[in-house]
C-alpha positions, 0 to 999 in steps of 0.5 A: 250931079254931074256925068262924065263919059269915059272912053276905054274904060273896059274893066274893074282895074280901069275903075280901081285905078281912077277910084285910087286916083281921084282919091289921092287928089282928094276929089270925091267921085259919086260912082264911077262904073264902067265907061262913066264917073258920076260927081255930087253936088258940084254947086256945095262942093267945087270940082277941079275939072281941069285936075280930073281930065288930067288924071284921066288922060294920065291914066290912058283914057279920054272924055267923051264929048260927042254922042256917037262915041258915046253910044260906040263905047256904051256898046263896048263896055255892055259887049265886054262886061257881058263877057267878064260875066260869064258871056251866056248871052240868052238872047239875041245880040241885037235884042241884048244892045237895042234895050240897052242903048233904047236905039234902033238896032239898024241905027246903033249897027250902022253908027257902029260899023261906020265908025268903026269898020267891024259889025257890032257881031264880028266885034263881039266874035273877036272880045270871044276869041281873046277870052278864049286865048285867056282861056286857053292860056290859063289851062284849066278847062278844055276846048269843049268846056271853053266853047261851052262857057262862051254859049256856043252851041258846039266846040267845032263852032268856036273852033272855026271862028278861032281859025277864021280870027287868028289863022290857027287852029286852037290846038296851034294856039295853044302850044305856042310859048308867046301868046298874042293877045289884045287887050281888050279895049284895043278891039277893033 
């Protein structure tokens, strides 16, 4: 078996489109999960690997061939399906990371904010906001509900750290007609 580590791999599109990809090129791929693609048995069944970085790189993502970008996207790729999930995070944030890089949290933190210059927290602030602009665009649940569906302990508390990130309030954001949104793996 053979890993490949993937960089701005966030979503189930981003797998859908690979899958398709690798399987238009008839390149059999074992698994491909958020952030990795798993290959079999390359020793009975040779892989093109020069094809396979081509169609990455073509579809807007890039091999991952050093360690700390390698914990950076693991952390964002666990922080953006936690989100995708329903976000109820039950337990700390540190707590959450720690068991799933198995690194010291003050290690993981230090590598993530020098890298790049956000708190792995604000970070995670930031992927709550724009799923609270999705949220808000889709208009299907109200303020109080959005704050409730992202685990925050108050609408108010939502409310403050979408004024602090985007300068308007919710209400603002709301009636605008040209909603500014990010995507996701552009966070930072």
């Amino acid at each position: 078996m053979k890993k490949i580590f993937i960089k701005n791999m966030v979503c189930n599109r981003c797998k859908r489109i690979l899958e398709q990809e690798f399987e238009k090129a008839k390149i059999p791929v074992h698994t491909i999960e958020l952030g990795q693609l798993i290959f079999n048995n390359i020793d009975t069944n040779p892989i093109d690997f020069n094809q396979v970085n081509e169609i990455i790189i073509r579809n807007g993502f890039e091999i991952i061939n050093d360690e700390a970008t390698l914990i950076i996207e693991q952390i964002k790729s666990y922080l953006i399906n936690e989100l995708s999930n329903g976000g109820t995070l039950t337990e700390k944030l540190s707590g959450f990371i720690t068991k799933r890089i198995n690194k010291e949290y003050s290690v993981i933190s230090k590598l993530f904010s020098s890298n790049q210059g956000i708190t792995i927290e604000n970070y995670f602030i930031r992927l709550k906001i724009e799923k609270t602009k999705e949220l808000i665009q889709m208009g299907n649940l109200s303020f109080s509900e959005i704050a409730y569906s992202l685990n925050y302990k108050s609408g108010s508390h939502l409310a403050k750290q979408f004024k602090t990130i985007t300068g308007m309030s919710m209400t603002d954001y709301q009636s605008l007609q040209s909603w500014d949104r990010q995507p996701l793996d552009k966070i930072v």
